[in-house]
N, C-alpha and C positions, 0 to 999 in steps of 0.2 A: 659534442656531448658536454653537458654540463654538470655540476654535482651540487647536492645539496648540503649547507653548511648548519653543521650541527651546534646547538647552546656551545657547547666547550669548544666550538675551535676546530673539532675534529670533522673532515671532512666527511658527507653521510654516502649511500647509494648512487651510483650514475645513474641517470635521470633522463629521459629522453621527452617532449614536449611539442608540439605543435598543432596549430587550427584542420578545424576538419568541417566541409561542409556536408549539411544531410541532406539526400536524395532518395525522395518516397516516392517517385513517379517511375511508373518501370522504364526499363529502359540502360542503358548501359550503367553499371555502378548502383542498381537500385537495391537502397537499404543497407548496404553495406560499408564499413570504412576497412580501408585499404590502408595499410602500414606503409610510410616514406620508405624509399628504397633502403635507407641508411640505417633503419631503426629495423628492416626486415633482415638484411645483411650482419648487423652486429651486435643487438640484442634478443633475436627470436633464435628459437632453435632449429633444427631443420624437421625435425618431428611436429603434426599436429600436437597440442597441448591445452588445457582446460587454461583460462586467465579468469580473472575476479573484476570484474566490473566496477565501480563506486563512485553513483552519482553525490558529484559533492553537494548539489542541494538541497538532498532529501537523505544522505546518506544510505542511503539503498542501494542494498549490494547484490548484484545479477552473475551466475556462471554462465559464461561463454566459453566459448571454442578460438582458438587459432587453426584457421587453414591454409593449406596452402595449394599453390595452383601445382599441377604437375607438367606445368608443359617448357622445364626449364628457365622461368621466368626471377623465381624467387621470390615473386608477391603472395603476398601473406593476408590474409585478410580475417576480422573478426564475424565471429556468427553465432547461429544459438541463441545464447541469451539475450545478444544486442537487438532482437528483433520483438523479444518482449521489455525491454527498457525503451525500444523507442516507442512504445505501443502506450506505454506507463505513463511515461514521463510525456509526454505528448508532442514530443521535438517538431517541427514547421519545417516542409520540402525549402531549402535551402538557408535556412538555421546553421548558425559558424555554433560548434563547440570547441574547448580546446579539450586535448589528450595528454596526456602523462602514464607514460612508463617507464618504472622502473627495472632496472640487471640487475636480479633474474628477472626476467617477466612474470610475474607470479601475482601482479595488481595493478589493471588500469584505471585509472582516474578521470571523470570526464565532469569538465565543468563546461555552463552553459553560458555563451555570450549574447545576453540578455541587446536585444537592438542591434545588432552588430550583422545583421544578413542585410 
């Protein structure tokens, strides 16, 4: 876990971060992204919950859903809104974006890695 450093020094939010690839073909994992174990473990809650979406290049902001599987797994996955941003924003079947979310979970961040698939 990482944190973000604030103008004055003072440390900000812990910050959680990583690439995600998009898959628009049905089939296992289609359209949806799945939370790293570590970031479903210790900063989601165990409750379904609404998150904020914000694509950083259009600053367009999408509500989504946190779910989660019930089958004792712990995997968390977004949904809802993410499926009218990827509709929007016009993301490419295996297109890398990266994720950032913040504790609380209450705003994810998705920037787009432009050539990077």
């Amino acid at each position: 876990m990482s944190t973000v450093p604030l103008s004055n020094g003072v440390r900000g939010l812990p910050v959680w971060v990583w690439q995600q690839t998009i898959k628009k073909h049905e089939g296992d994992g289609y359209g949806v992204i799945e939370f790293p174990e570590f970031v479903a473990m210790h900063f989601l809650t165990k409750e379904p919950r609404p998150i904020t979406l914000i694509d950083e290049e259009n600053s367009q902001s999408y509500e989504c859903q946190i779910e989660i599987v019930n089958d004792g797994s712990n995997n968390k996955y977004i949904v809802k809104g993410w499926f009218k941003y990827l509709e929007e924003v016009g993301l490419d079947d295996g297109e890398r974006v990266l994720i950032q979310v913040e504790k609380p979970p209450n705003k994810m961040y998705v920037y787009r890695l432009i050539g990077l698939y």
